[in-house]
N, C-alpha and C positions, 0 to 999 in steps of 0.2 A: 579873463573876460567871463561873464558872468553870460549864463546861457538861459535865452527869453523863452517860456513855454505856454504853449497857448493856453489865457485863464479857462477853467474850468465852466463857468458860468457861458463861454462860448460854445464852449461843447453840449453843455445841455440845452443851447440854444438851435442845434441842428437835431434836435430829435423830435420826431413828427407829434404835434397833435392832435390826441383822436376826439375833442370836444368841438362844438358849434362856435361859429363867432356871439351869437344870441345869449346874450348871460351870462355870456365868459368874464369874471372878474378878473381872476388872479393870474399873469402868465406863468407858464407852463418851467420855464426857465428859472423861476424867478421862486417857483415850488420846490423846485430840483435841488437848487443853490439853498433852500433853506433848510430841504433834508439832511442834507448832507453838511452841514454848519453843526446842524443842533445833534445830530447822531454825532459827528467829530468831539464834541462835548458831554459826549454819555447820555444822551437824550433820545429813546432809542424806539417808543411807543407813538402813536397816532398824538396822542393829548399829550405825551411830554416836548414833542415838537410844537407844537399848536403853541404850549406853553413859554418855550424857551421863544418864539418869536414876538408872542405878545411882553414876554420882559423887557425886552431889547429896544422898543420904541418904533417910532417911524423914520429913525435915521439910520436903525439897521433895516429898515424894511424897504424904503428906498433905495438903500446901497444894492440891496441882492434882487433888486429889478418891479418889487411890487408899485402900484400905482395907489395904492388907498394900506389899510392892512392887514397883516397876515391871516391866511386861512385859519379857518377852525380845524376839530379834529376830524369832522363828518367829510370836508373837504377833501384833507389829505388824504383820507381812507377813500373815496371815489378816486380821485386822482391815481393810487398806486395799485386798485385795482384791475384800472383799464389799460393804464399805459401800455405801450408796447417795451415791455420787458428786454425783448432778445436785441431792440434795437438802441436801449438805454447800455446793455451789456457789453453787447461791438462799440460802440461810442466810445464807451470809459476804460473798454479793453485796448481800441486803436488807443487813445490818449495816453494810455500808461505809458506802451511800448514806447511811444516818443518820449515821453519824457526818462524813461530810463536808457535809450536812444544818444539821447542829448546830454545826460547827465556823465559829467569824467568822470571811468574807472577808478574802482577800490584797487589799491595796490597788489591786491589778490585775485588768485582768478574767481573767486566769490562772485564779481560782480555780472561773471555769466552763465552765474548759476539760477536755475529756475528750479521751485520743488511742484509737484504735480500729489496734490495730496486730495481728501475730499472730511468735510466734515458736515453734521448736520445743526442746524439755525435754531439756537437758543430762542425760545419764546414761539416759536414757529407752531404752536399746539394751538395757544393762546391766540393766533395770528387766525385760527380756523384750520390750521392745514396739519396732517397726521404726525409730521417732522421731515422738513424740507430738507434734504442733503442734496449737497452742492459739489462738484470738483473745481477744484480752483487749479488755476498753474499760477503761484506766487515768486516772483522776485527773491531772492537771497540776499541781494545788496539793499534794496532800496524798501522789501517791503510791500510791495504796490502787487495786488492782484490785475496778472495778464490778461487771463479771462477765465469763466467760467461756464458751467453748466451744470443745469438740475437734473440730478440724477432720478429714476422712475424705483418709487418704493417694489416692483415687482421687479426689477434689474439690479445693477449694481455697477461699482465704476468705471469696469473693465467695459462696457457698452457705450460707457461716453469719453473715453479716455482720447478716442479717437475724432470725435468734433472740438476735442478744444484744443489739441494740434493743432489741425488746420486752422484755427485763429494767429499760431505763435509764429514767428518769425523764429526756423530751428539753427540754420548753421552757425558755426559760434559758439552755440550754446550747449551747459551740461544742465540734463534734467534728471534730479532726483524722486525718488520715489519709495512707497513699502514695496512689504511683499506679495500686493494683494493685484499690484500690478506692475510686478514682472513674467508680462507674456510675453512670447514671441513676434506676435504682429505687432508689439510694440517698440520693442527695441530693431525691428525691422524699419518701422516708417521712423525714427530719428535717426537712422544710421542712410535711410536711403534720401531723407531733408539734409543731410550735412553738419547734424548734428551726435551730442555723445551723449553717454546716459551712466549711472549710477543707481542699480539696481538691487534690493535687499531679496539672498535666493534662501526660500524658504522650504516647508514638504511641501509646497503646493507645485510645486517644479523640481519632485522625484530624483531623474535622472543630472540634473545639472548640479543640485545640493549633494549628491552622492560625489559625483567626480571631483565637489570641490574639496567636501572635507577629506576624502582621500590623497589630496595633495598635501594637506598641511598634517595629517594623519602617517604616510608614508612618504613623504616627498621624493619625487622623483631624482634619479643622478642625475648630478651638476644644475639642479633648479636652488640658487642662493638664496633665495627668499629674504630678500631686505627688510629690516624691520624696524620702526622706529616708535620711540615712547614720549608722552606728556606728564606731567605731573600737578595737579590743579588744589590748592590750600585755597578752602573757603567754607561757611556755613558749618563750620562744625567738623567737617570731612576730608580726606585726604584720597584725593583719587587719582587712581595713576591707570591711563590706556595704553595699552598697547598695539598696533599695525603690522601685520606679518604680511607681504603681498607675493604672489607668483605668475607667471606668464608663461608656467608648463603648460595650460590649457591650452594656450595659442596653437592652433592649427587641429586638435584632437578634437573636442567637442566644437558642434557646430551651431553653436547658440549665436543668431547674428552678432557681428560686430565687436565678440569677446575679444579683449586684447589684456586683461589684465584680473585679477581678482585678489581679493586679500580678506584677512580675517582680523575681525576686532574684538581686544577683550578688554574686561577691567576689573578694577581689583580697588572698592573703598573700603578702608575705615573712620570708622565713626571716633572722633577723637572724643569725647564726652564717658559716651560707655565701654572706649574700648576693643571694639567688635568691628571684625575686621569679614569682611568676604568677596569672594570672585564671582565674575561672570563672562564668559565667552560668547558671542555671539554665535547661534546657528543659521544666519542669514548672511549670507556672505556678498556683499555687492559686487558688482561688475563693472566696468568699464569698456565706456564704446571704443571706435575705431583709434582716435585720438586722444584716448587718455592718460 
């Protein structure tokens, strides 16, 4: 059974408009639905939208709700000026979540996996703005950004990591991350939402990277530390990981939610020139309560 999800062009159809009815040409939905067409096809500037609508005729321009045709570029730059941003953002954040809601599981647990990263917006200079950086909470299965939020060029991620939780629906779910956020008030709010977390420990968290590499450094009596390997032929290269995990930490260090930790390393050679070299990771992730 094939599972119906509400079209898109509905959802931009519930976000408010901040224009007069007086001279209002072009609807507002019908704007949204063209952004997001012509950016899906690499079309990614005020004029190269403008442009990819005027190719397309009046029978794409009818389909995605206009009434005459497509805006200019003058247009869509007023329009994405004013809009209400944070309410365009909850919109197509609630609508992910359903559709990856609705959509049948990967046969792995991947598919409740969310990564919590942040990057900053290619072009975004050019757009007027100094470089927009964004934290996104992205889908692992499906791809689909949960939600986001703009980070404050005088802050950083750690200050917004915390509102765009509260957009995510947590239990269920493992959220990955760097090491730039793994804090403690954060592995605290997914452990105390019901969810679990995969955390990379860096020096930026001293005392928890010290007691981990001193596991796999000394291991503890009777800690068996399971370990398992891949081995990946491609592009040239011959790479082989390795996974060492232990759950001596359990109950000594009091970093919310730890229940497991492991270390990764790898080892490619370059079949071409021959050169072969390792790397161990000194980030060692974590696992929440149910990992």
């Amino acid at each position: 059974m094939i599972t119906q999800h509400q079209p898109l062009i509905e959802v931009f159809a519930e976000i408010p408009d901040f224009r007069r009815c007086r001279g209002k040409r072009h609807p507002l939905p019908a704007i949204l639905s063209l952004a997001c067409c012509a950016m899906l096809c690499g079309y990614r500037t005020y004029s190269a939208i403008a442009e990819w609508g005027r190719n397309y005729g009046t029978g794409m321009a009818h389909a995605l709700g206009f009434h005459h045709h497509t805006p200019c570029a003058a247009t869509l730059h007023t329009i994405f000026r004013y809009v209400d941003r944070d309410a365009v953002e909850a919109k197509l954040g609630a609508w992910a979540e359903q559709v990856v809601a609705r959509t049948p599981p990967a046969p792995t647990a991947a598919a409740a996996a969310v990564a919590l990263d942040g990057k900053t917006l290619r072009g975004s200079r050019k757009q007027g703005a100094p470089g927009v950086h964004l934290l996104s909470a992205v889908s692992h299965h499906m791809g689909l950004t949960l939600a986001q939020h703009a980070v404050d060029d005088k802050t950083n991620e750690i200050t917004q990591v915390e509102t765009v939780l509260r957009q995510l629906v947590l239990p269920g779910r493992v959220f990955t991350m760097d090491a730039l956020l793994t804090q403690r008030h954060v592995a605290q709010t997914l452990v105390e939402g019901g969810g679990d977390y995969v955390m990379i420990v860096k020096e930026n968290q001293p005392q928890l990277h010290a007691d981990i590499a001193l596991v796999f450094t000394l291991p503890p009596a009777g800690d068996q530390q399971p370990s398992a390997r891949t081995v990946d032929i491609g592009h040239g290269r011959i790479e082989q990981r390795n996974i060492t995990t232990s759950e001596a930490l359990v109950g000594y260090n009091d970093w919310p939610g730890l229940a497991q930790v492991f270390e990764i390393g790898r080892h490619v050679i370059t079949k071409k020139r021959g050169r072969n070299g390792s790397k161990w990771s000194t980030g060692l992730p974590v696992y929440g309560p149910s990992g």
